[in-house]
N, C-alpha and C positions, 0 to 999 in steps of 0.2 A: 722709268729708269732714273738712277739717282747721278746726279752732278756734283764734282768736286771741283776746287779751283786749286792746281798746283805750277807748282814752277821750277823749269827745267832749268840744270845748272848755267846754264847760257842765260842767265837771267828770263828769260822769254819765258809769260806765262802763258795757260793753257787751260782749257777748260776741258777733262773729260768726262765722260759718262762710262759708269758703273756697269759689268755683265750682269745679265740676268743669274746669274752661278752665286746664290748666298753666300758664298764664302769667299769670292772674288775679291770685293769690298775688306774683308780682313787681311786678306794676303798682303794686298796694297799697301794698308798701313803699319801691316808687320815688317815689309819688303823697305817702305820708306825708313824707317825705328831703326833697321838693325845696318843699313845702307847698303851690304848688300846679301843675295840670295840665291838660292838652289831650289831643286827640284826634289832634295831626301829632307833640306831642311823644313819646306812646303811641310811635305808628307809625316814628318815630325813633329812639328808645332799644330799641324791642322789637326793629327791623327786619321789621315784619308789616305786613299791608293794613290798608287806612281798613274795613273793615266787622271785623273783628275787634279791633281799635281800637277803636272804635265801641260794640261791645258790651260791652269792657269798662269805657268810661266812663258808659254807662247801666248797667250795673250797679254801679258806685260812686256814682252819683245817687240810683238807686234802693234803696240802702241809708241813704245819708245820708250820704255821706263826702265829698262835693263839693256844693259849690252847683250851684244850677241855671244855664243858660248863660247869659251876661250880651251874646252878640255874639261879638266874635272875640278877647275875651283870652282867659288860659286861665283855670280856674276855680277857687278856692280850696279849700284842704282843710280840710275842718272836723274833722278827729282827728288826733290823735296817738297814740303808743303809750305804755302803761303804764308810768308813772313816769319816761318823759321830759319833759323842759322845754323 
């Protein structure tokens, strides 16, 4: 598995590791780029189905890099990458 060094708006950095899901890894730093994200816009820029979509925005929840769902906007990112501004 691959490791990135990013850091959460609390300044606190963080070290995680990559899923196994090839596309994981882009999402990440599409989801960082645009600051924040959804589950149709996933499914639109990846070109893939809502259930793999899906799992890869519970899994950015489930790490901490997105808030939790607020309804139907998309949901904000809470990191950025090391030594951006």
């Amino acid at each position: 598995m691959e490791m990135i060094k990013i850091q959460k708006k609390n300044k606190k950095e963080q070290n995680i590791f990559l899923e196994e899901d090839p596309i994981y890894k882009n999402v990440l730093s599409f989801a960082i780029k645009k600051g924040k994200i959804s589950t149709s816009l996933i499914q639109r820029q990846f070109k893939i189905g809502y259930y793999r979509a899906l799992g890869c925005m519970e899994e950015l929840e489930k790490r901490g890099i997105v808030d939790s769902s607020d309804g139907l906007r998309p949901r904000e990112v809470l990191i950025k990458y090391e030594g951006s501004d």
